[in-house]
VOGU-3710 file (C-alpha; in Angstrom, 3 decimals, decimal comma):
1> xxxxxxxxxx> 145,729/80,361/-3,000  143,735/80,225/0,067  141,126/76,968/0,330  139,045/75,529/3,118  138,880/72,112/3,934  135,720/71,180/5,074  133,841/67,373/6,186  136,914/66,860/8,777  135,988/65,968/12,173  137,497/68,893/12,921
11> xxxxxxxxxx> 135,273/70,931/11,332  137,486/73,214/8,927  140,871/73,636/7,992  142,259/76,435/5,855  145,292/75,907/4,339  147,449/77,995/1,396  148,113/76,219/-1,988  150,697/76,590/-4,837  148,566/74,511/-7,073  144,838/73,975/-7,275
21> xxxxxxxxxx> 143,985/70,111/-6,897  141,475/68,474/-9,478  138,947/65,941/-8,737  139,588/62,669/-8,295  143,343/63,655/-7,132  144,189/62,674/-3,281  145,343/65,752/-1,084  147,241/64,843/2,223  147,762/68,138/4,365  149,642/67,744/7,954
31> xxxxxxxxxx> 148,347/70,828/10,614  150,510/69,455/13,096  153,632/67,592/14,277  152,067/63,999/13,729  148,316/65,597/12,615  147,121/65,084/9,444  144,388/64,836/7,397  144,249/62,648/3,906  141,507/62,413/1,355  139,900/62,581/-2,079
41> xxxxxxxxxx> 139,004/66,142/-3,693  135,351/65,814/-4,664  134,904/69,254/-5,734  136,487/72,331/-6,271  134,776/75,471/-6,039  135,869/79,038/-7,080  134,940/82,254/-5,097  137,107/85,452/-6,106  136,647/88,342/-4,035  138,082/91,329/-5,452
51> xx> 137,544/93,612/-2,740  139,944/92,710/-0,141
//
């Protein structure tokens, strides 16, 4: 699953998922070779767009 990361300094990231986080869990996700970005999931929102 696709999601977004967004209220990073660096604006957005997208990243692909095996497993959808729940709130309150901590999500670490590194986008480089020592780049990373660590936090709490405050909400999860679905959007399913069938018409890919």
């Amino acid at each position: 699953m696709r999601v977004e990361i967004e209220g990073v300094p660096q604006g957005a990231i997208e990243v692909e998922l095996q497993l959808l986080p729940r709130i309150g869990e901590t999500i670490k996700v590194m986008y480089g070779a020592d780049a990373e970005v660590k936090g709490e999931v405050t909400e999860v929102e679905h959007y399913i767009n069938q018409h890919k």
